[in-house]
N, C-alpha and C positions, 0 to 999 in steps of 0.2 A: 481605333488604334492606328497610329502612324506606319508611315512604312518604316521608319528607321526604327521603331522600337518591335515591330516582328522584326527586324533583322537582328535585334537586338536580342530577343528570343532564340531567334532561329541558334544565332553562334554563341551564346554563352550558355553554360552549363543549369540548369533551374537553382538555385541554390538559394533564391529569395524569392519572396511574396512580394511585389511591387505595386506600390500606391502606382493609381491609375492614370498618373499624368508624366511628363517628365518635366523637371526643373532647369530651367533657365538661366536667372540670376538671383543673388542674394544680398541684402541689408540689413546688418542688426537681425533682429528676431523674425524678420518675413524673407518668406521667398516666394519667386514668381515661375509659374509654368508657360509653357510654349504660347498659349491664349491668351496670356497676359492675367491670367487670375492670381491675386495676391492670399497667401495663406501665412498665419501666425506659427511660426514654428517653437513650440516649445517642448521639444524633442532633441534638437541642437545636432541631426544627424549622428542619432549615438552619441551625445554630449561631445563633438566635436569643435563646436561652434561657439569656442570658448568667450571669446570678445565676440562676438556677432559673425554673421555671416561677409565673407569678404571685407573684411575690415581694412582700410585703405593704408592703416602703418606695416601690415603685415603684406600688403599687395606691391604697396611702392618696395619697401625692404626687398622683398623676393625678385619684381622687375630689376632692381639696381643689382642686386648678386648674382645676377641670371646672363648679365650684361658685361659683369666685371671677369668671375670663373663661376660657370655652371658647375663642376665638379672638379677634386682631385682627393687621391687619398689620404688615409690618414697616416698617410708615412711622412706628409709635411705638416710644419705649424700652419695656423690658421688663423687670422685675427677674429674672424667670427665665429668659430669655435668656442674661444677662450671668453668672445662675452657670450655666448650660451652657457658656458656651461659655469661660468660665473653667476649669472644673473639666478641661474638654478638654484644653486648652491646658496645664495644668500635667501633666496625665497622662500626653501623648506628645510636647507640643512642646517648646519653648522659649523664651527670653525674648523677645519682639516675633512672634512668632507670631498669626497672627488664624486665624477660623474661617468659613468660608459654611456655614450648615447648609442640608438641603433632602430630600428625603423616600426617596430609594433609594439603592444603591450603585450605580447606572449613571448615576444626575443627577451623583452625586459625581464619577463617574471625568469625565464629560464635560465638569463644570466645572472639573476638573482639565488638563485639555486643553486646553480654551479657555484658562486663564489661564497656561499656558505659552507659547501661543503670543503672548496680549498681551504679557506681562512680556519674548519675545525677540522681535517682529515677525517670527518666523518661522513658516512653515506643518505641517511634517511633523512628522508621530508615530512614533519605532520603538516596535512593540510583540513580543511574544514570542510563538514557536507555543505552540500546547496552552494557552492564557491565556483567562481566563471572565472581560470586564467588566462584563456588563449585557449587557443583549435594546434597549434605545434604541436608535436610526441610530447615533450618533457611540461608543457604549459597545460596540456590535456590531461597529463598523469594527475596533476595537481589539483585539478577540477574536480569539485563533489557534487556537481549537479550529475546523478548519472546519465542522463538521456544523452549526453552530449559524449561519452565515453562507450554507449551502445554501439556495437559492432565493428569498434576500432580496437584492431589489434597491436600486439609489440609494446605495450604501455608500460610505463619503470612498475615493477616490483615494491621500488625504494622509496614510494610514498602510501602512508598512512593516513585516514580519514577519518577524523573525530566532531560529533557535532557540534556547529559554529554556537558560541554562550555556553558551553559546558568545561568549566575549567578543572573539574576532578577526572575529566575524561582526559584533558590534556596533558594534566599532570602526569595521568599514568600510562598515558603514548611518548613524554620527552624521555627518552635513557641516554646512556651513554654512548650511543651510536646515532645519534638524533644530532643532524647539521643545523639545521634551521623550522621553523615555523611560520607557512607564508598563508595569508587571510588579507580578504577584502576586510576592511573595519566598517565597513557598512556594504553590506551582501546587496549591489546595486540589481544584478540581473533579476537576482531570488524576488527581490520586489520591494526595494530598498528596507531589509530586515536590520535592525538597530542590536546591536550587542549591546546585554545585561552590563549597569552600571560595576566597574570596578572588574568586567572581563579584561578589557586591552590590559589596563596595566597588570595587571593577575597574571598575564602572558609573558607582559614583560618581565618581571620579577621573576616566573617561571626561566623564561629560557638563561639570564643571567645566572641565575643558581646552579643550573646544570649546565652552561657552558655550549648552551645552542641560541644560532643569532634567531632576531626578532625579522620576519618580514611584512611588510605593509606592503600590498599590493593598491598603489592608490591613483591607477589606469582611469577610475570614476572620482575618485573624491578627492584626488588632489589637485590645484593647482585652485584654489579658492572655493570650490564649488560647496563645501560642507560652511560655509559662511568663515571661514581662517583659511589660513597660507596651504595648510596641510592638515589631514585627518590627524595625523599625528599631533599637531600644536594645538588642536583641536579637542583632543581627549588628552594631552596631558601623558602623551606617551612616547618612549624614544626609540625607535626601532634601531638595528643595526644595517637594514636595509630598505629603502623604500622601491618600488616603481611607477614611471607616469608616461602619460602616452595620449593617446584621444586629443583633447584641445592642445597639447601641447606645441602644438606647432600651426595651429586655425585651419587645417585641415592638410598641409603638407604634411605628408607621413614624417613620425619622429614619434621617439620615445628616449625612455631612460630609466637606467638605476644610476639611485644615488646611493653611495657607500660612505656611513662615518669611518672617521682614520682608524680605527681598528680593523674593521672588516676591510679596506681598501691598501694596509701595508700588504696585505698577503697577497697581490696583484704583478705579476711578473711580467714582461712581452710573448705575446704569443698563448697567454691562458685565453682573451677572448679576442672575438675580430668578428667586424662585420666593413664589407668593402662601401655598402653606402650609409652608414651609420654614422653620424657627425660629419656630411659632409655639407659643403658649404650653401647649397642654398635650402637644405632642412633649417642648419641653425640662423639662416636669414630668417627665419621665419619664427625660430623658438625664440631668439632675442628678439626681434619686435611684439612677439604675442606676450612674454614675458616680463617687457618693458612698460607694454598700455597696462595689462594687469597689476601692475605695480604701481604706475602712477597714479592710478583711479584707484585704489586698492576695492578695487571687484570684489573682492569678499566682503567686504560690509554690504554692499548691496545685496549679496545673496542672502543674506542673514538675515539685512530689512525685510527682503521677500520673503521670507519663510512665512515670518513674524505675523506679515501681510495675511497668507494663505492660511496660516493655522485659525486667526482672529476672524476671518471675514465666510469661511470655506463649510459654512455650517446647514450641511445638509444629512435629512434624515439616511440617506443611503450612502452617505460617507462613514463610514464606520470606525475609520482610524486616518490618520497621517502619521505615514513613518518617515524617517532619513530625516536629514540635515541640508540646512541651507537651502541650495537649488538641487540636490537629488535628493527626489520626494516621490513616495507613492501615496496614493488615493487610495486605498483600501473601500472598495464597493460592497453590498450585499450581498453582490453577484457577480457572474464574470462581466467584465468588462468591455468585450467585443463590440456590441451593439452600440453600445454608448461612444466608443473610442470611432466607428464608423458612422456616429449621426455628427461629432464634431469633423472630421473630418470632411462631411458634406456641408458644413460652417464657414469652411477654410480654417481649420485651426488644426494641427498636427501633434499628438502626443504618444506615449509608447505605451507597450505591452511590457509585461514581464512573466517569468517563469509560473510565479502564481496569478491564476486566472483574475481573479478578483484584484489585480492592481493596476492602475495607473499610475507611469511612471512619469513626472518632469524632471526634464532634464536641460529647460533652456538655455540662451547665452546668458553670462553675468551680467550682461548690461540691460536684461529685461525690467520694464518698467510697472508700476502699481496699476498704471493705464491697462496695459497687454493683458496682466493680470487680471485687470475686471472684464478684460474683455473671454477668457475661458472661466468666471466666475459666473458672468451672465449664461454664456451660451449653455452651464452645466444646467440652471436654473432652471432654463427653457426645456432640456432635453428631460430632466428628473420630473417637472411637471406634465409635461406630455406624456410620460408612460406612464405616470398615476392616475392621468383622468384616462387611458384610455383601457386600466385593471380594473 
């Protein structure tokens, strides 16, 4: 271990488990450590690594607004704003759509809550078990994986937890004091868990009828990554609110709720504020990330690559593939630890999730069928070596 990474110990809080090297630079789906050793990342840093790592339209962009104004609030216009939040707006909304930007996917989800409840003067949230919105009070309230809500105090009252794919349970959690409905459309942490055909829109219809908005929380599956624009275009389903966050900016912190013009008339001055949220050199970076994803339209690619990995991925200790597009778990016989730590000593990088037995991808959109074979193989090697050695 380097000295700078015990220093790095010494002064920061323990709060992660850290791979044992430190990283350097990035390209597309590799990155390289202090030694110069190249690993295949298909993990995407928490799927942050939407276009690849350091993607040079998103570097140049950021250098040029860095140069021009690093920052000012958002009490002035802003030309880079407006094509952020433009560019958004065409990508997963609609026509009269607006945007709140502001810096995480747990600001997002909990401005999304809040503006549910203004747009119905209503107080209560249902939210779904096994669901990750964020580590904030009001993003944590909403979370159903309990372990993550152990031992933390002060949590709303005013959310409700009903099991994710159960729509007779949700029925009889929506009442008349029910603001909103906020669910990942695909439970990414849980281990990328797929909702039962004809749930989202069962949802949607649901909250329409009773007069509580739709939330998509889509911090993992939006911005191409389910092989379409948005989970939402994706299943066929219209929410009243969505959020996005992760790639959304290729790793400058950014995020967003986006509101159709219903949910977004009910928006005053001074209902939300955040001092760095839309400020100019975040949306340097969402409009060029926005921009390449568009031009390339990224999501077909992610879609080919499913296609790839579902067709090619056929091993006896694979038991299932869940998710969509590029977030996808491997579903093993067993936990996955062992396995996740022999590729790893491969150079190839991929995630854990809540449940033991998954592996999660989560790479950039612009991973290739190549990269692909290349944790295709290496899985090969590792499943045969622990069967000649049972």
């Amino acid at each position: 271990m380097t000295t700078f990474m015990k220093e790095e110990d010494a002064c920061l809080l323990p709060t992660y488990e850290k791979f044992p090297f430190a990283l350097e630079r990035g390209e597309g789906c590799w990155v390289w450590d202090e030694a110069g050793s190249r690993y295949l990342d298909l993990y995407g840093g928490h799927a942050v690594a939407l276009i690849g790592h350091s993607p040079a339209e998103v570097a140049e962009a950021v250098s040029l607004q860095a140069r021009r104004l690093l920052f000012y609030s958002n009490l002035v216009y802003s030309r880079i704003r407006a094509e952020a939040a433009k560019a958004l707006v065409g990508l997963c909304g609609e026509p009269g759509s607006q945007v709140f930007f502001c810096n995480s996917g747990a600001e997002a989800n909990e401005n999304a809550m809040r503006l549910a409840r203004a747009a119905t003067g209503r107080p209560l949230i249902v939210a779904t078990e096994g669901s990750f919105h964020g580590r904030t009070a009001g993003a944590l309230a909403a979370t159903g994986a309990a372990k993550y809500r152990k031992g933390v105090a002060g949590l709303g009252s005013d959310v409700v937890h009903v099991p994710f794919g159960d729509l007779p349970a949700a029925e009889a959690s929506i009442g008349a004091a029910t603001a909103g409905v906020i669910l990942e459309p695909i439970q990414s942490l849980g281990g990328a868990v797929m909702p039962p055909a004809g749930y989202l829109k069962g949802l949607e219809d649901l909250c329409r009828r009773k007069g509580a908005l739709l939330i998509f929380d889509e911090v993992q599956t939006g911005l191409g990554r389910v092989g379409e624009r948005s989970a939402a275009l994706a299943f066929g389903v219209r929410p009243h609110l969505q959020t996005f966050a992760k790639g959304l900016g290729s790793g400058v912190p950014a995020a967003a709720t986006l509101a159709v013009a219903d949910a977004a008339a009910k928006v005053r001055p001074g209902m939300l504020g955040s001092t760095f949220g839309g400020g100019p050199l975040a949306c340097a970076a969402v409009a060029a990330t926005l921009r390449t994803l568009s031009q390339r339209r990224l999501w077909e690619n992610a879609a080919a690559m499913e296609a790839l990995i579902r067709e090619t991925f056929r091993f006896p200790r694979i038991k299932e593939i869940r998710g969509k597009g590029l977030l996808l778990g491997l579903v093993l016989d067993g936990p996955t630890k062992d396995v996740r730590k022999a590729l790893l000593e491969k150079k190839i990088i991929v995630g854990g999730a809540d449940d033991p037995n998954v592996i999660r991808l989560l790479p950039p959109l612009t991973v290739s069928a190549g990269e692909i074979g290349l944790l295709r193989d290496a899985l090969a090697e590792i499943f045969a070596s622990r069967t000649a050695a049972a």
